[in-house]
C-alpha positions as CSV (number, residue, x, y, z in Angstrom):
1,X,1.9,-10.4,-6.7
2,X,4.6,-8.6,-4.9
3,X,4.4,-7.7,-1.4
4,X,4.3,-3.6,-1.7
5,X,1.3,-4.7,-4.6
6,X,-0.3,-6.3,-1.6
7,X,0.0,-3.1,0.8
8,X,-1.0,-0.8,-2.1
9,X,-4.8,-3.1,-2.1
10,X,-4.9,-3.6,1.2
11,X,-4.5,0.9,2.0
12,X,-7.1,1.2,-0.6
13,X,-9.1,-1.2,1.1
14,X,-8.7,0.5,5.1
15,X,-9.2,3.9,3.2
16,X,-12.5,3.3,1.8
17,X,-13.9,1.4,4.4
18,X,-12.1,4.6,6.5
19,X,-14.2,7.1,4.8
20,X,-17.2,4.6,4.7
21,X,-17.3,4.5,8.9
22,X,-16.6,8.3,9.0
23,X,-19.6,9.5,7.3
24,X,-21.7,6.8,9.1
25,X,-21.1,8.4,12.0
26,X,-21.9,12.2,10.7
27,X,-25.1,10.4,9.5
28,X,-26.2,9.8,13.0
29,X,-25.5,13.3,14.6
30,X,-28.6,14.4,12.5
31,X,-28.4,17.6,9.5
32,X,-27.3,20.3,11.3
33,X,-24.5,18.5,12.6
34,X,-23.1,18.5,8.8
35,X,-23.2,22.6,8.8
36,X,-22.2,23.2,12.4
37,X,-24.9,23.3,14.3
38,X,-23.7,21.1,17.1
39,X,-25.6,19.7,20.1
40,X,-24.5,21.3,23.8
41,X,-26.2,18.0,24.7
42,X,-23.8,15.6,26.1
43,X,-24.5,12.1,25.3
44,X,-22.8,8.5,25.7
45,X,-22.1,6.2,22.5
46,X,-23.4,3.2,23.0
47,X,-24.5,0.1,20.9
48,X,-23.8,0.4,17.4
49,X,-22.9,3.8,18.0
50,X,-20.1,3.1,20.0
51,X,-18.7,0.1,18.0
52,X,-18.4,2.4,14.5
53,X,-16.5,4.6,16.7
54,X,-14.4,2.2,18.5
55,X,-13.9,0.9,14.9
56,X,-13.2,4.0,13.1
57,X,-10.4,4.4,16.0
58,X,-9.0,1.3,14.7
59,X,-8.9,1.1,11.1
60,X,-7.3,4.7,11.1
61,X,-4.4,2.7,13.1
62,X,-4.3,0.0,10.8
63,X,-4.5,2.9,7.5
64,X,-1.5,4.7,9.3
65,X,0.5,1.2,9.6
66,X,-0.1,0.5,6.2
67,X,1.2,3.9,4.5
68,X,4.4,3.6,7.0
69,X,5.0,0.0,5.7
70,X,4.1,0.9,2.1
71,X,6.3,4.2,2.4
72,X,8.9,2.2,3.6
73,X,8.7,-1.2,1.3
74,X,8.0,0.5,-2.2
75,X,10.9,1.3,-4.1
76,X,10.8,4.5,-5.7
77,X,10.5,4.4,-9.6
């Protein structure tokens, strides 16, 4: 296994667990949140909450990182 084979699994990997956290966290703002009724309400994450957001923050880092590096390391065909 090459190391640009490597980056390739490892995007795919940040990118589904990417879109896994982001719709967890559209879950949680309720129905009309999905169509645009938004809340005036403001509220504090907290709990579980705030660690899918602190970790959403963070594996969109990590998905950017990985498509520089793989941008930079594949060879083009």
């Amino acid at each position: 296994m090459s190391f640009a084979f490597l980056l390739h699994v490892f995007q795919i990997l940040a990118a589904v667990l990417l879109v896994a956290l982001i719709l967890l966290q559209v879950r949680t703002q309720g129905l009309g949140g999905m169509f645009g009724q938004g809340t005036t309400v403001f509220r504090v994450r907290r709990g579980l909450e705030k660690t899918i957001f602190q970790a959403t923050i963070a594996l969109g880092i990590i998905f950017i990182l990985l498509s520089i590096l793989s941008a930079r390391f594949t060879s083009p065909a």
